[in-house]
C-alpha positions, -999 to 999 in steps of 0.1 A, spaced: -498 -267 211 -482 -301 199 -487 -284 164 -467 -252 174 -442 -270 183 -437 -289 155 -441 -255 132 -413 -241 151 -392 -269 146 -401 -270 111 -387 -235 107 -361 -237 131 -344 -264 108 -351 -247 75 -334 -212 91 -304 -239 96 -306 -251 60 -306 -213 44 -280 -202 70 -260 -232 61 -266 -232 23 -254 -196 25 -220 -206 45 -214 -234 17 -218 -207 -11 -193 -188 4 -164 -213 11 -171 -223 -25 -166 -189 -38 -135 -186 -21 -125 -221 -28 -130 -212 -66 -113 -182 -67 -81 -201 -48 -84 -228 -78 -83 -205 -101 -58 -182 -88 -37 -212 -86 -44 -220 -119 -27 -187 -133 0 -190 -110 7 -225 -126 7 -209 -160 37 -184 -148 75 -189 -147 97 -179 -116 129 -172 -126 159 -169 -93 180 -135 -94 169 -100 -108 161 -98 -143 191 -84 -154 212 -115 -144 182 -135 -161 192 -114 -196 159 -100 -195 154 -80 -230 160 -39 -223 128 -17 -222 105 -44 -212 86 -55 -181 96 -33 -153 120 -17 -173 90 -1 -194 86 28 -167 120 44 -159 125 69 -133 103 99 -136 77 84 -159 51 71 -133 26 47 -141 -10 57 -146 -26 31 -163 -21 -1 -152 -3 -23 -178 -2 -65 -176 39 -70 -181 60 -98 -197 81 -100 -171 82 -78 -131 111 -80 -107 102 -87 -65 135 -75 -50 137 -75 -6 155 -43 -9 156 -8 14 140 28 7 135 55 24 129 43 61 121 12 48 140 -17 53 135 -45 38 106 -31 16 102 -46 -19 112 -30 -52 104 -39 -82 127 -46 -115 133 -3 -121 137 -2 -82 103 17 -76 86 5 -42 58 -12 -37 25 -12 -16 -2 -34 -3 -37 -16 5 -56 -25 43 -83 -26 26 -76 -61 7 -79 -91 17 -49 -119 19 -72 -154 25 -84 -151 1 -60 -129 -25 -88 -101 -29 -81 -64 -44 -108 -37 -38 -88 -12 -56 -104 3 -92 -110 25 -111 -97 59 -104 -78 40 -70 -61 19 -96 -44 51 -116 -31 66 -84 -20 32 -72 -18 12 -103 -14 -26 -96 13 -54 -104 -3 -68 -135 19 -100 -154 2 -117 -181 -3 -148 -186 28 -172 -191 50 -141 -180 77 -146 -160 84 -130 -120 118 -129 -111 125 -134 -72 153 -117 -57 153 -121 -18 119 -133 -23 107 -164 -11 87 -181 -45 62 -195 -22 53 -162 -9 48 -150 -45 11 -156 -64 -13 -137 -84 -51 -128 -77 -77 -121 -112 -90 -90 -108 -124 -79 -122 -112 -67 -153 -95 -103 -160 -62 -91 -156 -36 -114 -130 -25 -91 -98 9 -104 -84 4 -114 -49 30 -114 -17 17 -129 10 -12 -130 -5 -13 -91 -5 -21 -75 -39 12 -52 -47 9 -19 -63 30 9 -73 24 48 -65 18 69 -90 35 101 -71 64 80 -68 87 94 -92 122 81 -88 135 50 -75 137 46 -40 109 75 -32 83 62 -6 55 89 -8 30 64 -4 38 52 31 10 57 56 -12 73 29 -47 78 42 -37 53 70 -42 23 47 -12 19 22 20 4 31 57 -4 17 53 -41 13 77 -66 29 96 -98 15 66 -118 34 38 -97 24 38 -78 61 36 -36 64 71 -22 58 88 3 88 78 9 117 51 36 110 30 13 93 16 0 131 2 31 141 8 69 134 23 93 161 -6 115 170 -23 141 190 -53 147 199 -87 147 182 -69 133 146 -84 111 121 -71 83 95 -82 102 68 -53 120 49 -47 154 54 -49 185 27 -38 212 47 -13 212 77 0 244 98 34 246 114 38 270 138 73 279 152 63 279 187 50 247 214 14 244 216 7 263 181 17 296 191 26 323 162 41 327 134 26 299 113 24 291 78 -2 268 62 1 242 34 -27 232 9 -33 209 -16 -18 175 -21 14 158 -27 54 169 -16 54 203 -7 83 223 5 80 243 35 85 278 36 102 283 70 125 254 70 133 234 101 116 259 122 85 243 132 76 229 170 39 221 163 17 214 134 -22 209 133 -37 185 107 -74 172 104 -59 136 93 -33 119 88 4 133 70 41 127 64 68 151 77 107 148 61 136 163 76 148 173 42 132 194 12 114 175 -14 100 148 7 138 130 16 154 125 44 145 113 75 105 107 79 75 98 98 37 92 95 16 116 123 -20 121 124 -38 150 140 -25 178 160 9 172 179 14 204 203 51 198 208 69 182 181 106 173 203 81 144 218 84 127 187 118 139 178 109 162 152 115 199 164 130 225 146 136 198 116 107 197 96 117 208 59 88 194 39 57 173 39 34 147 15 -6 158 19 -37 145 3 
């Protein structure tokens, strides 16, 4: 018996050993990739004000991508722009140096700076990238929210709030905010790294919805999703056919409604089927909406 005890001990204290070994691993992996994230941020220079006041060269940095030339492959930049600004329903959101906004994703991580956004998520949403010994200009942003996170592919990911920033690709103009509330996970990005507007919390919803985006929606002109309808398919802004006529809609996920034609205007994020849209304000006014 003696013996028994003893072996359980024995194992009881090496389970400890692995279990702690394993926790030490993990703080140091984290603890390296703080070091060296703080490492590239050293190599980096802040300049105060927009780049514009700073004489920043024309056609570079942000200014590479004007307004309806979206970015699709993600580009590391001499120079980008963090401006506390307004767009859309957000306010403050931040914008960068061409006045596009940016996101931050639910699913990263903040402590520590972590994107888990590739591949083909990285051409729809293509990251802040600034090489190394580039410059980020602050405007309205605090520098010591600013840093920069190495991604897989080696590349530096500016950083608020530890949040990884990104742009979205179906944002064509400055000022647009079709990503807001996409899929339930991507967000305007405040000065501080937080969600941007007040959908960003949680979407108005009926019953039986899901945070999945939607890819079809149908308005129907009546309470309670009573004839005539109309459906809409496929993903992006689309224009409604029957404008501001609609008093329900049913969704299998999660969509954005505007009160004006090409996805402007007033907005809001909803999610599932709302049988009665005056209890979120919306009756009779929605004119478009942003699937997919």
């Amino acid at each position: 018996m003696i013996r028994n005890r003893f072996a359980a001990i024995a194992a009881t204290t090496a389970a400890a050993a692995l279990l702690l070994t394993a926790c030490n691993a993990t703080d140091d992996a984290a603890s390296a990739a703080r070091e060296g994230a703080g490492s590239a941020l050293q190599s980096l220079n802040f300049g105060s004000g927009t780049a514009k006041q700073n004489n920043a060269a024309p056609g570079t940095g942000d200014w590479a991508t004007g307004p309806g030339r979206p970015a699709s492959k993600p580009a590391a930049k001499k120079w980008v722009q963090l401006s506390a600004s307004s767009a859309g329903d957000l306010n403050p959101v931040v914008v960068n140096g061409a006045g596009f906004t940016l996101y931050r994703f639910d699913k990263d991580t903040a402590d520590p700076s972590k994107s888990n956004c590739s591949g083909e998520c990285a051409t729809t949403w293509p990251p802040v990238l600034v090489a190394p010994g580039g410059k980020i200009f602050v405007d309205g942003v605090a520098k010591s929210d600013v840093g920069v996170v190495k991604r897989d592919d080696g590349n530096l990911q500016v950083t608020i709030g530890g949040w990884p920033v990104y742009r979205f690709s179906k944002d064509l103009e400055p000022g647009d905010t079709n990503g807001q509330g996409v899929g339930g996970t991507w967000f305007g990005v405040t000065p501080d790294g937080q969600k941007a507007g007040a959908a960003a919390e949680e979407p108005e919803q009926g019953g039986g919805g899901t945070a999945a985006p939607a890819s079809s929606v149908t308005l129907s002109d009546e309470i309670n999703f009573g004839d005539p309808s109309e459906g809409l398919a496929g993903s992006g802004c689309k224009n409604v056919g029957r404008d501001d006529s609609a008093s329900s809609l049913q969704a299998s996920g999660a969509l954005k409604i505007w009160s004006e034609k090409d996805c402007k205007g007033e907005s809001k994020v909803v999610q599932g089927n709302i049988a009665d849209l005056n209890s979120i304000g919306f009756d009779d006014r929605i004119s478009s909406v942003f699937l997919g």
